[in-house]
C-alpha positions as CSV (number, residue, x, y, z in Angstrom):
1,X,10.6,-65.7,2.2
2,X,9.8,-62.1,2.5
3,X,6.4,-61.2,3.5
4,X,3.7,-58.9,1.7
5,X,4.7,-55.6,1.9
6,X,3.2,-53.2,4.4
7,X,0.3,-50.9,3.2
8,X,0.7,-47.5,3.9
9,X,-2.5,-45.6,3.1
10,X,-1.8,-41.6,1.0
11,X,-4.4,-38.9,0.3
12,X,-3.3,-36.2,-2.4
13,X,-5.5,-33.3,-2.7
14,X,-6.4,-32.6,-6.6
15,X,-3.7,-29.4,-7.2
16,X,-0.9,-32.1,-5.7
17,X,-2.4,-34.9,-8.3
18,X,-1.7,-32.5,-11.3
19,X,1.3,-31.6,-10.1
20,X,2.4,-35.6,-10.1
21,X,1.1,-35.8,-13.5
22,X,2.7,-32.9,-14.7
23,X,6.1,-34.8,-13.6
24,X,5.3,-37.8,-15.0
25,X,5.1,-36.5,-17.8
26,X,7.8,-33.7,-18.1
27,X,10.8,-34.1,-20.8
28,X,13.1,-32.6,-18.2
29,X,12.1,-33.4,-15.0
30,X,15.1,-35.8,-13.2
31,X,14.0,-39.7,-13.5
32,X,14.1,-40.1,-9.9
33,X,11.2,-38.0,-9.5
34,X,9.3,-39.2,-12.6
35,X,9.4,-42.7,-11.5
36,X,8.6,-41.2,-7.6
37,X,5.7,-39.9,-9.3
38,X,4.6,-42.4,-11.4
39,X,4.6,-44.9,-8.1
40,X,2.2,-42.5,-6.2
41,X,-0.1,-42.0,-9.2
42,X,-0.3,-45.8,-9.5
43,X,-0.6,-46.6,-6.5
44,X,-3.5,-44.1,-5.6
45,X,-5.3,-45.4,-8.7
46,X,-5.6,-48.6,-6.5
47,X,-2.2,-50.3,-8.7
48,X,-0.8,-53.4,-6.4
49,X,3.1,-53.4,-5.7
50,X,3.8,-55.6,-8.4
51,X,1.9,-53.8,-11.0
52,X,3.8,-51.0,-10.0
53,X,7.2,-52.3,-10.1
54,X,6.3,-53.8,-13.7
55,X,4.7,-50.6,-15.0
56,X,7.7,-48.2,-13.8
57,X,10.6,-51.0,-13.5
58,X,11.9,-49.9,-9.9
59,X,12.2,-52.2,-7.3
60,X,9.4,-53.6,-4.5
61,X,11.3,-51.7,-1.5
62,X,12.0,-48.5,-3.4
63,X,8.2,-48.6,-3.9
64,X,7.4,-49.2,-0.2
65,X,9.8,-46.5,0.8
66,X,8.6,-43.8,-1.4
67,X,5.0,-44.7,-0.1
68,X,5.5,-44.7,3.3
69,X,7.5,-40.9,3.0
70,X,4.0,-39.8,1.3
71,X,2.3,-41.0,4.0
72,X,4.3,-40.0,6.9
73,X,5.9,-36.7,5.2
74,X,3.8,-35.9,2.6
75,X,3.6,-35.8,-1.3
76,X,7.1,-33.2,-1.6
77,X,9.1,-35.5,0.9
78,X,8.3,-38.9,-1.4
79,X,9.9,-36.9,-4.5
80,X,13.0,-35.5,-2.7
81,X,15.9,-37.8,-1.0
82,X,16.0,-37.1,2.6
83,X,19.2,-36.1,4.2
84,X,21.7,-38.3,5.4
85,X,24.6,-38.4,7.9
86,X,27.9,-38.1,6.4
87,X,31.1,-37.7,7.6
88,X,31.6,-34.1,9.6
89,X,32.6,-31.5,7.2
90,X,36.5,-31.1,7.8
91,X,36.0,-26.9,7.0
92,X,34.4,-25.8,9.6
93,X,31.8,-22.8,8.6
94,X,33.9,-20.2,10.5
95,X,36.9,-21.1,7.6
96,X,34.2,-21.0,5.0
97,X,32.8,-17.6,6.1
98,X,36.6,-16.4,6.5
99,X,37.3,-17.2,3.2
100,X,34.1,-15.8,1.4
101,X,35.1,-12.4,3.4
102,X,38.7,-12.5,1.8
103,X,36.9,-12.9,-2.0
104,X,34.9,-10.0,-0.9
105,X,37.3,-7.4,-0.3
106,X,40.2,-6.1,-2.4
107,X,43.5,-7.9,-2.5
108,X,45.7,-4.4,-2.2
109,X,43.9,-3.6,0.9
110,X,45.2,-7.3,2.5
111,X,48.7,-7.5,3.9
112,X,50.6,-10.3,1.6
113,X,47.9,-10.5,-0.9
114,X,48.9,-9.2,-4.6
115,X,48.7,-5.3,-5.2
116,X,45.2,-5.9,-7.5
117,X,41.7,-4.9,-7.2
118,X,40.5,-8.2,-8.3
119,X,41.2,-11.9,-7.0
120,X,42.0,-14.7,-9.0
121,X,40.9,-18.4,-7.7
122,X,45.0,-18.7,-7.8
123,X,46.0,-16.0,-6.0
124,X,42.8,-16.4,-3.5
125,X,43.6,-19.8,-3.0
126,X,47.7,-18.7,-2.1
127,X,46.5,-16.4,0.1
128,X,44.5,-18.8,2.1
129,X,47.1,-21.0,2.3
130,X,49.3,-18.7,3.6
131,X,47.4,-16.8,6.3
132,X,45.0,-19.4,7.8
133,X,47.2,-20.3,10.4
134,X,47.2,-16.6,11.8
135,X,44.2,-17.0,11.7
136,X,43.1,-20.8,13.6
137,X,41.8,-22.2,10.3
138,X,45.1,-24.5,10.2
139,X,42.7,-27.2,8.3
140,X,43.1,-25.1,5.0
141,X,47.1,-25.2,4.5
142,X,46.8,-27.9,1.8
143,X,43.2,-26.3,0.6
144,X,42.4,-27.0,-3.3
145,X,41.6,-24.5,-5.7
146,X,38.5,-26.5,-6.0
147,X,37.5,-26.6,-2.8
148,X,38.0,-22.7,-2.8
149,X,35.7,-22.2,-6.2
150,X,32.8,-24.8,-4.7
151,X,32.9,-22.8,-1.4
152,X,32.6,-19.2,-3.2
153,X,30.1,-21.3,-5.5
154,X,27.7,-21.6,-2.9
155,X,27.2,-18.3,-1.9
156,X,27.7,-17.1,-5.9
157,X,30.7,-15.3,-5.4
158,X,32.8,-14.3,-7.9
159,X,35.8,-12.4,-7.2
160,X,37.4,-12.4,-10.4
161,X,34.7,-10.9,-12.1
162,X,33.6,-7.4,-12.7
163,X,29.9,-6.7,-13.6
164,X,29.3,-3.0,-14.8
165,X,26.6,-0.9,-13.1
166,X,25.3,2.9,-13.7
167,X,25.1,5.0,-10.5
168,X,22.0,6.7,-10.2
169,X,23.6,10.2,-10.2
170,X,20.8,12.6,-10.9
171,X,17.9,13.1,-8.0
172,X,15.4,14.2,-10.8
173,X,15.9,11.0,-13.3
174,X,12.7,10.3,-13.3
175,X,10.6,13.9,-13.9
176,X,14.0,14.3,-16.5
177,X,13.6,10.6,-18.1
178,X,9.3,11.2,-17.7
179,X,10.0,14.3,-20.0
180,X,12.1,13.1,-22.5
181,X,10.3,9.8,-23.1
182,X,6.9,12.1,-23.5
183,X,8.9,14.0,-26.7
184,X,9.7,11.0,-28.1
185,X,5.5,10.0,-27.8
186,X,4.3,12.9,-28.4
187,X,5.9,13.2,-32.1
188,X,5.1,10.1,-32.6
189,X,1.2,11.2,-31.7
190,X,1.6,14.0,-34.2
191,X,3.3,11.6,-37.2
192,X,0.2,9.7,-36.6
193,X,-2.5,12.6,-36.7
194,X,-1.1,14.4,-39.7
195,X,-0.6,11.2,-41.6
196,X,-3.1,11.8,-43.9
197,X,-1.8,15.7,-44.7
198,X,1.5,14.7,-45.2
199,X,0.4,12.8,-47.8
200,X,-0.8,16.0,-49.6
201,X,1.9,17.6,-49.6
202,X,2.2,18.8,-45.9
203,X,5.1,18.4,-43.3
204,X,4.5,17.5,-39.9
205,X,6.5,20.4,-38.2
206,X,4.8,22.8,-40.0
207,X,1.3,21.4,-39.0
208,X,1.9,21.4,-35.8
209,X,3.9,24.2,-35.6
210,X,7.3,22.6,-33.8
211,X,10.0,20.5,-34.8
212,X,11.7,18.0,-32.3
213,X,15.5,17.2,-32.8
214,X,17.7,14.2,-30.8
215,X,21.1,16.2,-30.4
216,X,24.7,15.3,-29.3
217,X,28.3,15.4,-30.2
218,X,30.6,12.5,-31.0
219,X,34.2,13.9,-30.2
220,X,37.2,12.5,-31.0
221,X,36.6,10.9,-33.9
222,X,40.5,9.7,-35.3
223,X,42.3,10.6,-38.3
224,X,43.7,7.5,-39.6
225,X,46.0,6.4,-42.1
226,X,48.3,3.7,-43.4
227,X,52.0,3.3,-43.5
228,X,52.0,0.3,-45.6
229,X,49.2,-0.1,-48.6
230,X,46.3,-3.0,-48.2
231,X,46.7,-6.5,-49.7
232,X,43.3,-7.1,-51.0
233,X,41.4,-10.5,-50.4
234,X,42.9,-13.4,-53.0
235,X,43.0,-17.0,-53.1
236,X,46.6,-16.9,-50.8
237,X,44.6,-14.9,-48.3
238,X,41.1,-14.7,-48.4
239,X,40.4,-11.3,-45.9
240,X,41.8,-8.2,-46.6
241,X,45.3,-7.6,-44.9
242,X,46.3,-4.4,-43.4
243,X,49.8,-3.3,-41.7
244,X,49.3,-3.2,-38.3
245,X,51.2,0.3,-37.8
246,X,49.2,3.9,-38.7
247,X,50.0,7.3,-38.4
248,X,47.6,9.3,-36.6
249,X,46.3,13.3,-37.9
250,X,44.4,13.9,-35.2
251,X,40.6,13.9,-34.0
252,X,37.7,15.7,-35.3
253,X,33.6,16.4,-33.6
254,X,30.6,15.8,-35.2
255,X,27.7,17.1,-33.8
256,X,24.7,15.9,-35.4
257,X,21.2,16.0,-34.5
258,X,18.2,14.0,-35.9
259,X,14.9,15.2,-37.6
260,X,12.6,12.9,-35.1
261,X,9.9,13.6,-37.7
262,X,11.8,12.9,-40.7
263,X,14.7,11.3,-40.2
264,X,16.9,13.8,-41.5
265,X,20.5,13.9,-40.2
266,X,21.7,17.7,-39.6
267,X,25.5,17.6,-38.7
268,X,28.6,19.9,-38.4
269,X,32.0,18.7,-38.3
270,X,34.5,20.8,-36.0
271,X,37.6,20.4,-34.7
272,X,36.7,20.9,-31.2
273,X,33.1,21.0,-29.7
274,X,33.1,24.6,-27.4
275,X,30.3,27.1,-27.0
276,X,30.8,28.1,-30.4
277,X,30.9,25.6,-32.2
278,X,27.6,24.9,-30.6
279,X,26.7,28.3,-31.1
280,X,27.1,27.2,-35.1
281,X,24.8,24.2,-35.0
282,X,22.1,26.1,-33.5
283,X,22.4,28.6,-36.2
284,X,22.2,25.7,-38.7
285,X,18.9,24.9,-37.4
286,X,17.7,28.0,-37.4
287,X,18.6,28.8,-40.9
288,X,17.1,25.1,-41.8
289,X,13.6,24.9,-40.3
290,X,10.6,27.8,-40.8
291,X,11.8,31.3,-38.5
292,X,7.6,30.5,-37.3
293,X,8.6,27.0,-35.9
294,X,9.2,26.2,-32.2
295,X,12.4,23.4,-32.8
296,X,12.7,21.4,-29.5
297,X,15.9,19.7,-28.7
298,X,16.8,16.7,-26.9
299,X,20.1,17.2,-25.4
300,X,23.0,16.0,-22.7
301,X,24.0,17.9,-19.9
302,X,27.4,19.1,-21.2
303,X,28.9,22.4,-19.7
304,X,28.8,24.3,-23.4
305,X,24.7,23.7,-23.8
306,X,24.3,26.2,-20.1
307,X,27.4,28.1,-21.1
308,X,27.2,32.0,-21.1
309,X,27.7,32.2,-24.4
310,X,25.3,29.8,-25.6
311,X,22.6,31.8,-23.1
312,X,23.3,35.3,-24.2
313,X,23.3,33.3,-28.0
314,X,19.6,32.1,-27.3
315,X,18.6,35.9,-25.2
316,X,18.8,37.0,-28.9
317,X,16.7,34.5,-30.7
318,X,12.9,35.2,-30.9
319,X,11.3,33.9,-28.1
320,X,10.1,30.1,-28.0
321,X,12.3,29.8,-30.9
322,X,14.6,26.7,-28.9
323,X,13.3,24.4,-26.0
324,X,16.2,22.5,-24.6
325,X,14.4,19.5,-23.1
326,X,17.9,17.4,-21.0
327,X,18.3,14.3,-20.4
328,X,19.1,13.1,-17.0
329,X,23.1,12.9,-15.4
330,X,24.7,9.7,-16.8
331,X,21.8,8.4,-19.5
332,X,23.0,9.7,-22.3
333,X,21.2,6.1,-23.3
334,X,17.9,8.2,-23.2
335,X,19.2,10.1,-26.6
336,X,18.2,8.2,-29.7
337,X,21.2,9.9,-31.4
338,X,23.3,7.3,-29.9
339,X,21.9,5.0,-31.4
340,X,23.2,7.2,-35.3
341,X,26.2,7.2,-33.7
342,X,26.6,4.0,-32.9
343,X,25.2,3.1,-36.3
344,X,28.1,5.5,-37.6
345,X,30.9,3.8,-35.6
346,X,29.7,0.3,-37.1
347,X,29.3,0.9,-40.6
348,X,31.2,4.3,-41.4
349,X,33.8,4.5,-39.4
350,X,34.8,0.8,-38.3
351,X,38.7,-0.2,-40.0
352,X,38.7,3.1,-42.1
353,X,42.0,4.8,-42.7
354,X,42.2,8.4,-44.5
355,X,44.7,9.9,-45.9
356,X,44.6,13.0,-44.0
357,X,41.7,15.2,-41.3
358,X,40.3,16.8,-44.3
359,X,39.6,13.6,-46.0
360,X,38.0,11.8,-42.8
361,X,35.7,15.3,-42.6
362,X,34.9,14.7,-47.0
363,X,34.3,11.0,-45.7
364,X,31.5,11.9,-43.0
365,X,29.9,14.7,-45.2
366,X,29.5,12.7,-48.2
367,X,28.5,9.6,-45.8
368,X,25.9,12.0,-44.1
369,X,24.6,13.2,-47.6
370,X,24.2,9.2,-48.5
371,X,22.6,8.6,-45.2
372,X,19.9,11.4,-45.7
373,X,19.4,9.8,-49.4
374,X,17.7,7.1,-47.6
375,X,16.1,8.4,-44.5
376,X,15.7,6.2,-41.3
377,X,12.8,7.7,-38.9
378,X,14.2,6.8,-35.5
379,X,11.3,5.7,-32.8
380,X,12.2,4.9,-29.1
C-alpha cells in the first residue's frame, strides 16, 4: 500500500495569498490554475490531503506535486507546468530566422519570388520550398503552409498585411497642432462667457470682436448620372435597383468653411479651386461678417492659400482683417471641416446621380441652405 504522502512545508506572503484567491475565484482564469490554487489555499489553511482532494476533486499525487513546486520553486512555479523534454525541434532556428527574414522583405526584390510587394502564406511558403536548399535549410523542402504561418506567428509577423501609418512630415507639428487646438478652446471659452449676452440678443463674434472659421476645399466632387432609370423598392425586390453603368459630366469644388461659433456653413461651389476662386471665398467672408471684425481662419497648407495672388489680395484688406492660423503638413485631420465633409459624402452625396453639373451644384446649394436651417455647432 502506498504510504502517507510527504509533507512539504509553504509560506505565502499576504499579496501572494490574494493573488491565489483572486484565481480561485476568477470566471476566466484556466482550471488548471484554479484547482493549483485552490490546493495551496487549502492546504495553507491546515486542509489534510484528502480534504483537499475531496474539496477540489484532483488527485492525491497532483496534490503532492503542486505542493512540493511551492515549496521548492515558489508560489508562480506551483500554478505553471514546468518544461519538459520533447523531441529536438526538426527546424533548426537558423531556418526559422531565414524564413522570418524572407516575410520581411519584398518579394520583387527576391530572385524567383513573384513580382509583388506583399507575400502571401502561398507564395511564401513556394518560395521556401524552392530556395532552402541554396541555402542549407534542406529540412524545409516538404514545409507546410502551417508550419510557415505558426513560425511567422511567433514573432507576429504578417506579411500579407498592410497597416496604414501617417509620416510625421512637418518639424513644427506640435507648435502648429498646439495653435490650432488653442482656437478651437478658445471659442469655446468665449461661447461660454458670452452665454448669457447671447441670450439678449448679442452674437458672440461681435462681443468679442473676432470670428473663427474651419476652412477647406473638397475637390472633385462627380457629376453623375444614369443611363438606365431606377427600379424603386417592391415586393419582387425589396432595395432600390440601379443600372450599374453612368455617364459622367465632370467634377465640381466646394469650398466651405464653418461658423465655429454658430455653426453656420459658408460655401462656394467652383469648377476648379485656384487663387481665385479662393480669392472669391475670402470676399464672401468679408462681405458676410461686420468690416470691424478680426475673422480667423483655420486652414491647410495648399499652394493657392501663400499664392501671390492671394497675398497681394490680403495687402489690400484692412489690417488684422484675416489671420490664417495652418494646420500642420499631412493633418488635415486637425480641420473640423472634415468632419462636414465627411458628413456631406455620407448623407448628401452617397449613391446620387444628377442629371447634369448644374444640377449637382442646385443639389449642394439647396442641401447647404437645409443644412444651415438646422445648425450643428462643431466642438473638437
Amino acid at each position: 500500500m502506498p504510504g502517507n504522502p510527504q509533507i512539504y512545508p509553504i509560506a505565502l506572503s499576504s499579496d501572494e495569498v490574494k493573488q491565489l484567491k483572486a484565481i480561485a475565484s476568477s470566471q476566466t482564469a484556466q482550471v488548471r490554475h484554479q484547482q493549483r490554487a485552490k490546493i495551496l489555499l487549502l492546504r495553507l489553511s491546515g486542509a489534510s490531503y484528502s480534504q483537499i482532494e475531496k474539496e477540489v476533486g484532483v488527485s492525491t499525487p497532483t496534490i503532492s506535486k503542486t505542493i512540493k513546486k511551492c515549496s521548492e520553486k515558489g508560489m508562480q512555479a506551483a500554478l505553471e507546468d514546468l518544461e519538459r523534454s520533447g523531441r529536438p525541434p526538426v527546424i533548426t532556428r537558423e531556418a526559422k530566422t531565414w524564413i522570418v527574414s524572407l516575410a520581411c522583405q519584398m518579394p520583387e526584390s527576391l530572385d524567383g519570388a513573384p513580382k509583388t510587394q506583399t507575400w502571401t502564406i502561398t507564395a511564401l511558403t513556394n518560395y521556401v520550398r524552392a530556395h532552402c536548399e541554396a541555402h542549407d535549410f534542406s529540412m524545409l523542402v516538404g514545409i507546410q503552409r502551417s508550419t510557415i504561418w505558426e513560425i511567422l506567428n511567433e514573432k507576429d509577423i504578417k506579411p500579407h498585411r498592410i497597416k496604414y501609418y501617417l509620416e510625421k512630415k512637418d518639424p513644427e507639428f506640435e507648435e502648429k497642432a498646439k495653435n490650432v487646438l488653442l482656437v478651437y478652446k478658445r471659442s469655446e471659452w468665449i461661447m461660454q462667457w458670452t452665454k448669457d449676452q447671447q441670450g439678449e440678443g448679442y452674437r458672440a463674434d461681435e462681443l468679442c470682436g473676432e470670428a473663427f472659421i474651419s476652412y477647406d476645399e473638397k475637390p472633385g466632387i462627380q457629376a453623375i448620372s444614369k443611363i438606365a432609370p431606377d427600379l424603386l423598392p417592391s415586393e419582387k425586390h425589396g432595395c432600390l435597383a440601379r443600372d450599374y453603368e453612368y455617364k459622367r459630366h465632370g467634377t465640381i469644388s466646394l469650398l466651405a468653411g464653418i461658423d465655429l461659433f454658430t455653426g453656420e456653413v459658408i460655401g462656394l461651389v467652383r469648377d476648379k479651386h485656384k487663387s481665385s476662386d479662393f480669392i472669391d471665398f475670402l470676399n464672401r467672408l468679408h462681405s458676410h461678417y461686420n468690416e470691424n471684425l478680426k475673422i480667423n481662419i483655420i486652414l491647410d497648407n495648399h499652394s493657392i492659400h501663400r499664392s501671390k495672388e492671394t497675398m497681394n489680395y490680403l495687402s489690400m484688406m484692412p489690417q488684422g482683417r484675416f489671420n490664417f492660423i495652418f494646420t500642420p503638413k499631412h493633418a488635415s485631420w486637425l480641420n473640423l471641416i472634415e468632419s462636414f465633409f465627411s458628413k456631406m459624402a455620407r448623407q448628401m452625396l452617397r449613391h446620387l446621380r444628377v442629371n447634369s453639373k448644374q444640377d449637382l451644384i442646385n443639389r449642394i446649394e439647396d442641401w447647404l441652405k437645409e443644412i444651415n436651417s438646422e445648425r450643428v455647432i462643431f466642438r473638437w
